[in-house]
Backbone of each chain as ProteinMPNN parsed JSONL, in Angstrom:
{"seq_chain_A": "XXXXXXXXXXXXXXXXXXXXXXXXXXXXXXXXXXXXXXXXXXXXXXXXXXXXXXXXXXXXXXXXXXXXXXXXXXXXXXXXXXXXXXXXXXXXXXXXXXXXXXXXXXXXXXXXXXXXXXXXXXXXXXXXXXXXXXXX", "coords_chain_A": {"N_chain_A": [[-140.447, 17.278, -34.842], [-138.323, 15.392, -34.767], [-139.538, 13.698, -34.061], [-141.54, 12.76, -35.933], [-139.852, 12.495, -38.214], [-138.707, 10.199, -37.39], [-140.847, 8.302, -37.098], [-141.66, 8.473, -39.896], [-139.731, 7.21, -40.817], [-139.801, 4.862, -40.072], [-141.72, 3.627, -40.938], [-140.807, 3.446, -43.564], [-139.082, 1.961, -43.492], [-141.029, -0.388, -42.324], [-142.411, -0.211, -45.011], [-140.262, -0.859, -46.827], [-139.562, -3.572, -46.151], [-142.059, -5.214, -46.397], [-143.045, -4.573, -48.558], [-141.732, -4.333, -52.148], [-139.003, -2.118, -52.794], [-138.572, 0.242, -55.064], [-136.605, 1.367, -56.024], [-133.143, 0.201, -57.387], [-130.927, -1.276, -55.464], [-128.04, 0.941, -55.16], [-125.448, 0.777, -55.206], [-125.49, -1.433, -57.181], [-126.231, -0.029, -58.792], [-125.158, 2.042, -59.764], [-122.869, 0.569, -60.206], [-124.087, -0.81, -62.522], [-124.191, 1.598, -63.984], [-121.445, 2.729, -65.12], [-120.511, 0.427, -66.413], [-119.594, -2.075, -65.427], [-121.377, -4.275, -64.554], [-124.267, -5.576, -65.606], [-126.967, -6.221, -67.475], [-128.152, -9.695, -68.875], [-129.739, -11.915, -71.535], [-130.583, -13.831, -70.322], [-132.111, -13.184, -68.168], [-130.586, -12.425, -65.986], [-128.289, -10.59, -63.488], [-125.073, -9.658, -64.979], [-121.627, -9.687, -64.301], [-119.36, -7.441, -65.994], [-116.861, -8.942, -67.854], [-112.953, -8.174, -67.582], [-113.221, -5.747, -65.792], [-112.443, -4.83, -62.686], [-113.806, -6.264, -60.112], [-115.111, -5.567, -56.917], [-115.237, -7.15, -53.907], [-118.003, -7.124, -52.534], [-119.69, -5.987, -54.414], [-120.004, -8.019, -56.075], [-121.642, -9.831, -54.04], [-123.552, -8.588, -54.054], [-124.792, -8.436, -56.325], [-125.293, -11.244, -56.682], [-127.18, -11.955, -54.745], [-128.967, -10.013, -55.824], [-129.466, -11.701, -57.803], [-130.086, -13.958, -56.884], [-132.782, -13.746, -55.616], [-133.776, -13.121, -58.116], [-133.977, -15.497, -59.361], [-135.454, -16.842, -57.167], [-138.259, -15.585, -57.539], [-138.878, -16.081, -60.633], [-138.665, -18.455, -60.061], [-141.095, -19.662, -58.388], [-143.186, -18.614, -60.224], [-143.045, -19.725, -62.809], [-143.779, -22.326, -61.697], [-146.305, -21.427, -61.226], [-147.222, -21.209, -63.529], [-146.45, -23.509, -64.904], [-144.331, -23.856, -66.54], [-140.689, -23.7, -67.725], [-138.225, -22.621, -65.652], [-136.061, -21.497, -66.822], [-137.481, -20.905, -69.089], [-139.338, -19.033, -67.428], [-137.541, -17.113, -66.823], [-136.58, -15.918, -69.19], [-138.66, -14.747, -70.515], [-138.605, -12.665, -69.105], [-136.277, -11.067, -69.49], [-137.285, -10.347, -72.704], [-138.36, -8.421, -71.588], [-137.219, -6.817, -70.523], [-135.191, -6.184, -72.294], [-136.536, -4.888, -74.486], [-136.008, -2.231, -76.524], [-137.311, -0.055, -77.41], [-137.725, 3.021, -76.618], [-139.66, 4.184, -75.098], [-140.818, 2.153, -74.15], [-142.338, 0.615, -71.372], [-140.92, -1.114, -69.83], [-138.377, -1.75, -70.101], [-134.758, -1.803, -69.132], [-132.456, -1.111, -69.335], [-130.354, 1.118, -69.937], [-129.181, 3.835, -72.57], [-126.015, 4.025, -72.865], [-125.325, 1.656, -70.929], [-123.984, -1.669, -70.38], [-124.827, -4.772, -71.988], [-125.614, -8.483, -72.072], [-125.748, -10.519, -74.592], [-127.671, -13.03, -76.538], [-126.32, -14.326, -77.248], [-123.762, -14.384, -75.776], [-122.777, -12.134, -76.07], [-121.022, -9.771, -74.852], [-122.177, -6.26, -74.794], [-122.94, -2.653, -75.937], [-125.407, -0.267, -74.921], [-125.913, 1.871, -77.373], [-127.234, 5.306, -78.202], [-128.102, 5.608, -80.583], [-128.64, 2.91, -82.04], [-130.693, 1.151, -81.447], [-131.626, -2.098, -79.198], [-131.118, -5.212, -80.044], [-133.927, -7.744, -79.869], [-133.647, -10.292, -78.312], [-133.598, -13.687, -80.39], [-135.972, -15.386, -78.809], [-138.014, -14.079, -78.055], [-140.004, -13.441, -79.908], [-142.761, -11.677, -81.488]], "CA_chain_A": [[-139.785, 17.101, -36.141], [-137.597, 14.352, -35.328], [-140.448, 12.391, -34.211], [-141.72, 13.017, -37.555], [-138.898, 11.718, -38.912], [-138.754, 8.809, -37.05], [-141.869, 7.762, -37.779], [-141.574, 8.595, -41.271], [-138.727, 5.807, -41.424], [-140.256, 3.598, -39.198], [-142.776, 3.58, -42.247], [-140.371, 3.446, -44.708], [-138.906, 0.666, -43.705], [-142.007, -1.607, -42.642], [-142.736, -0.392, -46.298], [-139.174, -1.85, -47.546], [-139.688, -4.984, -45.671], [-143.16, -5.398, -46.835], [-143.151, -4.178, -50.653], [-140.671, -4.257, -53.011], [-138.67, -0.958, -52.802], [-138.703, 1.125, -56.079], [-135.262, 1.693, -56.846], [-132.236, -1.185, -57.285], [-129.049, -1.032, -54.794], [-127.345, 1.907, -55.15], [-124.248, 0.007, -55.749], [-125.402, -2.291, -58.571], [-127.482, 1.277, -60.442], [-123.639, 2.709, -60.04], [-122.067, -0.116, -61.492], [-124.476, -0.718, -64.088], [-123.799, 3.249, -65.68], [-119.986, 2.171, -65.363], [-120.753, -0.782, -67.211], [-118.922, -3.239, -64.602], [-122.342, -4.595, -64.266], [-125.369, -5.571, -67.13], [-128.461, -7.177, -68.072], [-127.859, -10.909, -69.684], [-130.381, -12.034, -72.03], [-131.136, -14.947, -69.588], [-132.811, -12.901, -67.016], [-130.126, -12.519, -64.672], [-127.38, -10.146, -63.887], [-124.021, -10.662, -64.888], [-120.571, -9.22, -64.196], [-118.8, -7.653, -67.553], [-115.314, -9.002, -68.071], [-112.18, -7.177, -67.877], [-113.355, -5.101, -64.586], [-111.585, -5.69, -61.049], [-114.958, -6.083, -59.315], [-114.955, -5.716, -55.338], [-116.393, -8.692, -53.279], [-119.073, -6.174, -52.048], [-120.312, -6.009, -55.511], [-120.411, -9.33, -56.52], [-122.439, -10.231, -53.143], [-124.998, -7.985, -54.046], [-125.587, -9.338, -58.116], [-125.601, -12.777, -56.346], [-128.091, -11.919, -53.797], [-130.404, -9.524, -57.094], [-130.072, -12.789, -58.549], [-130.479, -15.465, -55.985], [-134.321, -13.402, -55.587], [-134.968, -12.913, -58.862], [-134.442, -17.053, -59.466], [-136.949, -17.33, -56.545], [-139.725, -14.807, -58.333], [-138.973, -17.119, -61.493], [-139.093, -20.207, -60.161], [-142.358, -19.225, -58.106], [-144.285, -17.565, -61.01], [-142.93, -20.912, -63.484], [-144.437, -23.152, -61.267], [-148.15, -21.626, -61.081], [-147.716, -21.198, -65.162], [-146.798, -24.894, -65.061], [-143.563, -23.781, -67.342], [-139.782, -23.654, -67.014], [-137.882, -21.497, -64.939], [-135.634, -20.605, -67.473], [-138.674, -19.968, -69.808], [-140.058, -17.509, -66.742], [-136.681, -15.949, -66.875], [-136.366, -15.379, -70.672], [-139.831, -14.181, -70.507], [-138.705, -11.292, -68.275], [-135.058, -10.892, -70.624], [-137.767, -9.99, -73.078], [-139.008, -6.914, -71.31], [-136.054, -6.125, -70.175], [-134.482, -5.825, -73.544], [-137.087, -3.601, -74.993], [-135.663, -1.04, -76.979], [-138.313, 1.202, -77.313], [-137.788, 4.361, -75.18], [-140.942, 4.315, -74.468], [-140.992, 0.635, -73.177], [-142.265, 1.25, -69.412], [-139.73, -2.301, -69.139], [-137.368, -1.805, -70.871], [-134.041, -1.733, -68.068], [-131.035, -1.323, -70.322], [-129.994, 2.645, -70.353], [-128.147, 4.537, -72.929], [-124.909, 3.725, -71.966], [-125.152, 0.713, -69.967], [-123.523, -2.7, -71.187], [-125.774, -6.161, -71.71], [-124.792, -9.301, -73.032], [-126.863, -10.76, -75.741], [-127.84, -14.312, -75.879], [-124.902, -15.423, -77.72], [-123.186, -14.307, -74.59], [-121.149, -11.5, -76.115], [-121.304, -8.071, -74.196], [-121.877, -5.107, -75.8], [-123.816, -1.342, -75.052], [-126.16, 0.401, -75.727], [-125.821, 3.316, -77.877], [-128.397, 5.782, -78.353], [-127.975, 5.29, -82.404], [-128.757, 1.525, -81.833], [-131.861, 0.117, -80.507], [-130.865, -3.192, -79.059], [-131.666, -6.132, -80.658], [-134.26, -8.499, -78.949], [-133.253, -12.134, -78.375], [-134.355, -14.089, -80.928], [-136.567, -16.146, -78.623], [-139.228, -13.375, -77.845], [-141.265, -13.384, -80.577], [-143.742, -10.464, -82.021]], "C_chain_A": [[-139.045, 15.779, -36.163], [-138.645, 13.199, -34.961], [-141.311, 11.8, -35.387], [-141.247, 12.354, -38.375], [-138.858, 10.57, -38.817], [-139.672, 7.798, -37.206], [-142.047, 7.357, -39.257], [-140.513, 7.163, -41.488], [-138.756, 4.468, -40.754], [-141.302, 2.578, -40.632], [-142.081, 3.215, -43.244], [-139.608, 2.019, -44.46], [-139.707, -0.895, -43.273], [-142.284, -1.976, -44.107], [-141.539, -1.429, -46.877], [-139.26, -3.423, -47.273], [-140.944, -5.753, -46.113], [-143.728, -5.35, -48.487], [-141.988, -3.997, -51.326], [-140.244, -3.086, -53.08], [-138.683, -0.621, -54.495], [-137.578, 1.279, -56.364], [-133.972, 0.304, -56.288], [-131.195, 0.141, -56.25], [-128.431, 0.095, -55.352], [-126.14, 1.667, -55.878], [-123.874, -0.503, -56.718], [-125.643, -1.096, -59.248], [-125.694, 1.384, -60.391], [-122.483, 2.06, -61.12], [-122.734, -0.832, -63.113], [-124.34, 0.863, -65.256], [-122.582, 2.633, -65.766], [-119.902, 1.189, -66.248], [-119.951, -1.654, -66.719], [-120.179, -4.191, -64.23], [-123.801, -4.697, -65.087], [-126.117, -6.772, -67.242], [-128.25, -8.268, -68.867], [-129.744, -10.924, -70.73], [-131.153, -13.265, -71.365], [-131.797, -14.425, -68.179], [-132.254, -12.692, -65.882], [-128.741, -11.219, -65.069], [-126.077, -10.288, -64.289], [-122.732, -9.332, -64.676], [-119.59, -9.067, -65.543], [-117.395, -8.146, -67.213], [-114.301, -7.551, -67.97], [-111.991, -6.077, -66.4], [-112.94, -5.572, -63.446], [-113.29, -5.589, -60.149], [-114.716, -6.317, -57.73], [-116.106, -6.964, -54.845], [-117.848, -8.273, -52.878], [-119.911, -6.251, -52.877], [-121.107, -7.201, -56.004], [-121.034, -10.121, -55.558], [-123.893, -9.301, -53.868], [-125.233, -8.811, -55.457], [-125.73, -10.445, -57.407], [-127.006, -12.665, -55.824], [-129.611, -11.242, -55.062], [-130.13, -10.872, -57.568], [-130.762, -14.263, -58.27], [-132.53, -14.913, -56.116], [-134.891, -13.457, -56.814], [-135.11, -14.627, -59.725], [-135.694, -17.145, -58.78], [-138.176, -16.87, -57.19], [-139.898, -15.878, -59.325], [-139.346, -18.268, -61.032], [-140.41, -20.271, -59.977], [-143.688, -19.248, -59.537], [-144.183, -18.702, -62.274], [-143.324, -21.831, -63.075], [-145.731, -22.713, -61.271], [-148.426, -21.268, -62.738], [-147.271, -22.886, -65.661], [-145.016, -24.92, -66.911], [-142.085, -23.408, -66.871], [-139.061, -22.375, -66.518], [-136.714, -20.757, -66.433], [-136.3, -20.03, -68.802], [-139.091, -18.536, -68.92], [-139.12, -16.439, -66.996], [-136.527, -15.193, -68.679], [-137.736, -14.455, -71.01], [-139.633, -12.342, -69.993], [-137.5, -11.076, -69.218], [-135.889, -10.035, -71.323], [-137.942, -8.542, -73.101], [-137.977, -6.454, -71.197], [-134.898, -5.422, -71.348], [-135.19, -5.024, -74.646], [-136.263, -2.686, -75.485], [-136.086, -0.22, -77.355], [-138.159, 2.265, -76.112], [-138.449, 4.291, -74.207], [-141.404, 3.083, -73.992], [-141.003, 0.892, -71.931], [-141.261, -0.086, -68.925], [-138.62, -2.318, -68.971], [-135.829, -1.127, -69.597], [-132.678, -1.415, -68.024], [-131.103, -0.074, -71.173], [-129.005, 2.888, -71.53], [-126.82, 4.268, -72.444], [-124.155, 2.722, -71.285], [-125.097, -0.525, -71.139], [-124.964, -3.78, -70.777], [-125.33, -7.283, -72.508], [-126.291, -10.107, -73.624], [-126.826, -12.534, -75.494], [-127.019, -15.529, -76.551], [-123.674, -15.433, -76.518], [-121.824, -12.942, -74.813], [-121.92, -9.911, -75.695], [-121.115, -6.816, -75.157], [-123.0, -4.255, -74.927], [-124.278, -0.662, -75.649], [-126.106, 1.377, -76.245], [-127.052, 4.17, -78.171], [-128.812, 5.026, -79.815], [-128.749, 3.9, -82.043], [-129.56, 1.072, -81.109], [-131.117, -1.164, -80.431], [-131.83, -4.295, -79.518], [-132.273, -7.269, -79.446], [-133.912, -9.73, -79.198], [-133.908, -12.665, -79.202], [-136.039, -14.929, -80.298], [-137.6, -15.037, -78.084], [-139.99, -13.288, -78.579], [-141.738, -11.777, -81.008], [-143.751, -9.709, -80.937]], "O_chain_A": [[-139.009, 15.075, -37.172], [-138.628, 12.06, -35.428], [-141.629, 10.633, -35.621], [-141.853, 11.676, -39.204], [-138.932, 9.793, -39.768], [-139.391, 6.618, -37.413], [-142.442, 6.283, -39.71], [-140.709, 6.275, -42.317], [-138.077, 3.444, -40.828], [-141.422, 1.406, -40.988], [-142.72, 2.528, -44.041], [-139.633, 1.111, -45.291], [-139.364, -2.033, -43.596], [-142.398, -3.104, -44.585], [-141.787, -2.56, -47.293], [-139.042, -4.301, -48.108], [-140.835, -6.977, -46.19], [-144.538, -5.949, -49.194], [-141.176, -3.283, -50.737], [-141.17, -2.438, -53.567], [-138.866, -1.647, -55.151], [-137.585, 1.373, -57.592], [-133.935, -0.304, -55.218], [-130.919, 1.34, -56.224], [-128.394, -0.119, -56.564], [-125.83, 2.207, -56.94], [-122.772, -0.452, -57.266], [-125.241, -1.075, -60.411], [-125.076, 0.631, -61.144], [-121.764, 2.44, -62.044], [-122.236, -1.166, -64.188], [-124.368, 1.102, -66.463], [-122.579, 1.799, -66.671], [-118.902, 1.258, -66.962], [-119.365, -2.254, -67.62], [-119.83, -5.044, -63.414], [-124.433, -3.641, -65.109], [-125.849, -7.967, -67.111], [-128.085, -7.825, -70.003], [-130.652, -10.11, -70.563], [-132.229, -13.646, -71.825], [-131.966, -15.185, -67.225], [-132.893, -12.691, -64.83], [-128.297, -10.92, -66.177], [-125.697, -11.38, -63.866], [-123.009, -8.156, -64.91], [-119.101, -10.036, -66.124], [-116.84, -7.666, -66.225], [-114.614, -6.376, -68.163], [-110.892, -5.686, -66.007], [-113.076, -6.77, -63.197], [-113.611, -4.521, -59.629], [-114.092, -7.323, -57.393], [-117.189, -7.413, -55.22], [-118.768, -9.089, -52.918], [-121.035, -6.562, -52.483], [-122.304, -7.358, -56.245], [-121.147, -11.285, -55.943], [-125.053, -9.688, -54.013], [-125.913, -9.837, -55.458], [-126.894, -10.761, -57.652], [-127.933, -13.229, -56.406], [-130.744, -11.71, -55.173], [-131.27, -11.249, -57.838], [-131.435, -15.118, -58.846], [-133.376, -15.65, -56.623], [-136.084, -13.72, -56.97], [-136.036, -14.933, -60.477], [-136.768, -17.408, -59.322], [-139.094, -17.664, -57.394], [-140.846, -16.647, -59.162], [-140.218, -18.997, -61.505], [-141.127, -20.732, -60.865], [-144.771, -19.829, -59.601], [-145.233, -18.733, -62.916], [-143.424, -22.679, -63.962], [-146.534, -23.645, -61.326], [-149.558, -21.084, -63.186], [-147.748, -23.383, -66.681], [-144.865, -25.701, -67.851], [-141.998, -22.855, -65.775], [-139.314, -21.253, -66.956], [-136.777, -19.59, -66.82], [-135.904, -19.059, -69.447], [-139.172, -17.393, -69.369], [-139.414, -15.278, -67.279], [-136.393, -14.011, -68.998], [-137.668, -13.5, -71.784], [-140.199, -11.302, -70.328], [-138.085, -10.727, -70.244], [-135.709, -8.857, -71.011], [-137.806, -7.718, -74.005], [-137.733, -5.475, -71.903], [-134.093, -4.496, -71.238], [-134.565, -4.549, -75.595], [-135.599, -2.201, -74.569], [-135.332, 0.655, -77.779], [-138.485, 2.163, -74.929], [-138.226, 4.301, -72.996], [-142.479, 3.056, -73.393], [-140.028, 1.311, -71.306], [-140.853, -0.111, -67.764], [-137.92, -2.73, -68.046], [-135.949, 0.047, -69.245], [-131.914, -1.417, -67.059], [-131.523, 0.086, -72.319], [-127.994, 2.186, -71.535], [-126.751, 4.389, -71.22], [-122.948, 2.695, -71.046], [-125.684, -0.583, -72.219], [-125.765, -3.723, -69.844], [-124.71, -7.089, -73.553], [-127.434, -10.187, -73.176], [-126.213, -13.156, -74.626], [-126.982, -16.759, -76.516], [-122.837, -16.328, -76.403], [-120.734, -12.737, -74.28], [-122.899, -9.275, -76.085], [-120.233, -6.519, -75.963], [-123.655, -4.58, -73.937], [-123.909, -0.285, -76.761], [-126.308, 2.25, -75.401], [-128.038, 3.477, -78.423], [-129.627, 4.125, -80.009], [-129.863, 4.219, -81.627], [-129.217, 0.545, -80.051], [-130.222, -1.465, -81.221], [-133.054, -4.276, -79.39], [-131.629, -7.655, -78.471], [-133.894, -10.187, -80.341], [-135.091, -12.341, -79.103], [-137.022, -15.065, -81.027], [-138.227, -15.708, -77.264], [-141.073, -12.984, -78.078], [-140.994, -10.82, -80.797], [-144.396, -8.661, -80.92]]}, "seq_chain_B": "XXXXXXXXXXXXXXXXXXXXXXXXXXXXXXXXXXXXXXXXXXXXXXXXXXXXXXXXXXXXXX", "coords_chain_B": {"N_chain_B": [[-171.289, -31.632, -72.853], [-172.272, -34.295, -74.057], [-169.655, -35.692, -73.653], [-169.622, -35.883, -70.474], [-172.296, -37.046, -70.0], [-171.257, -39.493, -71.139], [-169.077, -40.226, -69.171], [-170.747, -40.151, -66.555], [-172.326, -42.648, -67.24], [-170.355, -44.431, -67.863], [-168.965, -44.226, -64.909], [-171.693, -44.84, -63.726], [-171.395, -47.863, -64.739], [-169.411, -48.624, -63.638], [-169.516, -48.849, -61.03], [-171.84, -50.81, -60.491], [-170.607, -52.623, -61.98], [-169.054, -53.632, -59.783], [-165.761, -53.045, -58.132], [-163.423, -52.615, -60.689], [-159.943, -53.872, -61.615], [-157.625, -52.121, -62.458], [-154.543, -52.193, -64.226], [-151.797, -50.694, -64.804], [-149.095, -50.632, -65.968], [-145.698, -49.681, -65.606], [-144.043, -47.64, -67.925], [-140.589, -49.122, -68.558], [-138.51, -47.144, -69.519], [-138.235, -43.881, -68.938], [-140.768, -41.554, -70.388], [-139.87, -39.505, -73.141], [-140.723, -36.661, -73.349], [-139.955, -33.817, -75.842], [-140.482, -30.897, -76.587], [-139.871, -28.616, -76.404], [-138.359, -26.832, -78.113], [-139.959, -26.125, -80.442], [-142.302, -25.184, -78.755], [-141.092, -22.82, -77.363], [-140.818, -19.883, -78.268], [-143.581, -19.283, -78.348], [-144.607, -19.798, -75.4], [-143.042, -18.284, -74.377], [-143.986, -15.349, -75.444], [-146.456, -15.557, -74.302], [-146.105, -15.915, -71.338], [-146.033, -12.725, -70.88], [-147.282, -11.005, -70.057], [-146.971, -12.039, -67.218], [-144.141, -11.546, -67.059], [-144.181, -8.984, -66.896], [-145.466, -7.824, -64.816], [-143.678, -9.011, -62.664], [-141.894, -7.349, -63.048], [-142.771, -4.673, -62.61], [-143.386, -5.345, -59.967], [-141.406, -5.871, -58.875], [-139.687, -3.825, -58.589], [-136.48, -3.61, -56.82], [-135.111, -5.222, -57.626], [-134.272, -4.926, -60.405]], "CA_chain_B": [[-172.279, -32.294, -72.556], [-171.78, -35.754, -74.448], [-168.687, -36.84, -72.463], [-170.453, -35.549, -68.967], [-172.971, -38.66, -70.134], [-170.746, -40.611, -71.212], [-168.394, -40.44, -67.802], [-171.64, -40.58, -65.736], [-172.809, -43.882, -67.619], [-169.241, -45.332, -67.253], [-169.075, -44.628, -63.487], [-172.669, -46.101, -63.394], [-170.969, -49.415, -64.63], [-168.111, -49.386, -63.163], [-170.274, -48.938, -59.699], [-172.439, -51.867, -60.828], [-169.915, -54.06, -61.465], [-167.594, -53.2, -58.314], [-164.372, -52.576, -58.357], [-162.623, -53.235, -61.651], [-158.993, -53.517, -61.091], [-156.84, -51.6, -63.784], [-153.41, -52.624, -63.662], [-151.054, -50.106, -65.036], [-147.591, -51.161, -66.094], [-144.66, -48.098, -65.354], [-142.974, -48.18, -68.824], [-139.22, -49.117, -68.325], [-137.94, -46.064, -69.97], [-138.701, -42.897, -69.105], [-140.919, -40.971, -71.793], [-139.653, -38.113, -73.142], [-141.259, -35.281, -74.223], [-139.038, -32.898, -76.016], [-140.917, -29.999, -77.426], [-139.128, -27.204, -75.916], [-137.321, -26.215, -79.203], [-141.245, -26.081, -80.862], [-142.83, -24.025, -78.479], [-140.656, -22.275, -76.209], [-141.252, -18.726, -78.435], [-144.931, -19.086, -77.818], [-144.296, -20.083, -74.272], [-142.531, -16.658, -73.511], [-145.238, -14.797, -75.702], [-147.93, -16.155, -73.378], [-145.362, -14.818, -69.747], [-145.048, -11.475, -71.537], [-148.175, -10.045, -69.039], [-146.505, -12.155, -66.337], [-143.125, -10.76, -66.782], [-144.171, -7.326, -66.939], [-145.897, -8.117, -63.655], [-142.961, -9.749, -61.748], [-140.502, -6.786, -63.137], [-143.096, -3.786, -61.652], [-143.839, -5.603, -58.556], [-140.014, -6.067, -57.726], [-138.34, -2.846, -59.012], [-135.576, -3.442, -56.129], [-134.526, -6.506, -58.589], [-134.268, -5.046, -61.92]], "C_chain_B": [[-172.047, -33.983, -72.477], [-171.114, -36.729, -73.579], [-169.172, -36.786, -70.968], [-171.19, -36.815, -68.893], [-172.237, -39.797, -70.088], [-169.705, -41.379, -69.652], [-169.528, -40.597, -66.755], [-172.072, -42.086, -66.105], [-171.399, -44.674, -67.228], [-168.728, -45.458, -65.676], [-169.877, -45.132, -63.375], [-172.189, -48.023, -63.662], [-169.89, -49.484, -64.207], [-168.189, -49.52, -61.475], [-170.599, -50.46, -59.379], [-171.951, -52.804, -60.812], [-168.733, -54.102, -60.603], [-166.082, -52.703, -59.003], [-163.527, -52.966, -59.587], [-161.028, -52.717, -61.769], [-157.949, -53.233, -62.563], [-155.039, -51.829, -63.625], [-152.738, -51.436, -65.031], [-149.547, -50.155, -65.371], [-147.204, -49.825, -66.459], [-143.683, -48.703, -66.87], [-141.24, -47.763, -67.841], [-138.926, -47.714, -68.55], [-138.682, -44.95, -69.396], [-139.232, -41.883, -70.379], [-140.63, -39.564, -71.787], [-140.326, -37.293, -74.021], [-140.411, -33.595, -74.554], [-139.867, -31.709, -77.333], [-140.731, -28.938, -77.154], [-138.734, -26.43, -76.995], [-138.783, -25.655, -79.749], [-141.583, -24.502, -79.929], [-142.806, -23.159, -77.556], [-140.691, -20.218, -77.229], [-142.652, -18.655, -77.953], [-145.27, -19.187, -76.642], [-143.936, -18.464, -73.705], [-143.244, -15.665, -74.159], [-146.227, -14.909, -74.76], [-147.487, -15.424, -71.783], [-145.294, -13.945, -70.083], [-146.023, -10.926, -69.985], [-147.336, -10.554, -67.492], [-145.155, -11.747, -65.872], [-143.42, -9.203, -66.738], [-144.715, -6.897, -65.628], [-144.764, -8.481, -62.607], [-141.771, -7.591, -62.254], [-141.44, -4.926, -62.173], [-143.543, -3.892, -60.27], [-142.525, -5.813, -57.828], [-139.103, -5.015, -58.525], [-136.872, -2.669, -58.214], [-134.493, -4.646, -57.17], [-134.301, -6.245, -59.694], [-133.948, -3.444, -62.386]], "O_chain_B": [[-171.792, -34.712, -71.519], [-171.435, -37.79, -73.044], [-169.039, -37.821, -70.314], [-170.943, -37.635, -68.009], [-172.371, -40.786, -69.367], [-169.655, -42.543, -69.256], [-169.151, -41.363, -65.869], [-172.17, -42.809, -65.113], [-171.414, -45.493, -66.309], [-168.21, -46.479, -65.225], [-169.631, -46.232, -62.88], [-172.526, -49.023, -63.028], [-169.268, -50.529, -64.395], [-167.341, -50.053, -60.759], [-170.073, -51.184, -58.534], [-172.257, -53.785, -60.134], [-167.633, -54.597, -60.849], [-165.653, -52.192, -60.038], [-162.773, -53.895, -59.296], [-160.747, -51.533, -61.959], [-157.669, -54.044, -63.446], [-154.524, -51.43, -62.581], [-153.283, -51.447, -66.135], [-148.879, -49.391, -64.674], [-147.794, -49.021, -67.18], [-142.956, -49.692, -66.961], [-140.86, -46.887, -67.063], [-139.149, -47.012, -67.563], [-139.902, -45.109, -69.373], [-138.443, -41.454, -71.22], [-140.907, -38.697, -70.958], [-140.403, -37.341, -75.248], [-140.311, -32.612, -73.818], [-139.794, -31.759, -78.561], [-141.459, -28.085, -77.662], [-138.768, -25.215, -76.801], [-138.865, -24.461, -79.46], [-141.314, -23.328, -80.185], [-143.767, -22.683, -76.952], [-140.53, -19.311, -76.412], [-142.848, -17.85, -77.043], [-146.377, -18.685, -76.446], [-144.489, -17.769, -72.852], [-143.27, -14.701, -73.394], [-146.857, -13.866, -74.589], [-148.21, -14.645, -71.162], [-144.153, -13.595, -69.78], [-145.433, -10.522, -68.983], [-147.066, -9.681, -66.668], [-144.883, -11.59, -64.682], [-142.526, -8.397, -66.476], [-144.513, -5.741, -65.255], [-145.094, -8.131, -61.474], [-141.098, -6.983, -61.422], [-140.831, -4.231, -61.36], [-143.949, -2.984, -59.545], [-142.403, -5.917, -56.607], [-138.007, -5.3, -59.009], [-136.074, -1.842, -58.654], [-133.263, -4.656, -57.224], [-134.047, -7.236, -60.379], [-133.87, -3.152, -63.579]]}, "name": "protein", "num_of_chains": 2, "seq": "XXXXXXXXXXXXXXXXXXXXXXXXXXXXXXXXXXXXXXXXXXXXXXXXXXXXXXXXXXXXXXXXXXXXXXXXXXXXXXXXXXXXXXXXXXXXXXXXXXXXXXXXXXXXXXXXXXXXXXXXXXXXXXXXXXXXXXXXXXXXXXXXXXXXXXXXXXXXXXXXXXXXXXXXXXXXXXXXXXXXXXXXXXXXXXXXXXXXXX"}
């Protein structure tokens, strides 16, 4: 059994090291329901105002954001377009307000700041408005 | 087709008559091309498949 186990997480973490895990930090999902923590319209995370945030915290959004620059920059260089195009590109999905958007990243509940830069949350009532710069 | 000829016939003379030396002058200024404002919606229309790609291939990020 425990070799079982051990195996099993021997696996699980070649897998983590090897593939993108499936669920965000623990830490950030926590502080994004709290809303100390939310989706910008520029593709990156940001820290809401007003909240005493722990240094712990604000290492990790650095670090989700330091990677998800690299994905952008990466994926803007073999489309031959800018990084903060790749990132607004992903904003996009991310700001889905369709339920049923398999992208869409920005819960009931959870704050995001829009691309005038002013924070606000999502209410059920209230689909969220997409950035102007997405298009159809 | 056409230009395929036409770039084969112009390497044939530019074979023929050796090396013809093209001199290139670097304008002073740098040129700018500012069409970002133009067609930066159609730009992130066009990444939509590639963002939807980058955001299920790194669910630890998003």
């Amino acid at each position: 059994m425990t070799r079982t186990f051990s195996i099993a997480a021997a696996f699980a973490a070649a897998l983590a090291l090897s593939a993108p895990a499936s669920a965000q930090d623990a830490a950030v999902a926590q502080a994004r329901a709290s809303g100390a923590v939310g989706e910008q319209a520029d593709g990156y995370l940001g820290l809401t105002p007003g909240g005493s945030v722990s240094a712990d915290l604000r290492g990790r959004v650095d670090q989700i954001n330091i990677q998800r620059r690299a994905l952008y920059t990466r994926r803007a260089a073999e489309r031959s377009v800018s990084v903060n195009e790749m990132a607004a590109a992903v904003a996009c999905e991310i700001f889905q307000a369709d339920a049923n958007a398999p992208h869409s990243r920005i819960a009931v509940g959870e704050r995001y700041r829009d691309e005038a830069g002013q924070w606000r949350q999502r209410t059920s009532a209230a689909p969220i408005p997409a950035p102007s710069f997405c298009g159809g | 087709m056409r230009s395929t000829l036409l770039i084969a016939a112009l390497s044939a003379v530019t074979f023929a008559g050796g090396c013809i030396p093209v001199q290139i002058q670097a304008p002073d200024e740098p040129i700018e091309i500012n069409l970002n404002v133009n067609i930066r919606q159609e730009v992130i229309v066009r990444l939509e498949r590639d963002a939807q790609e980058l955001l299920e291939q790194n669910g630890n990020l998003f």
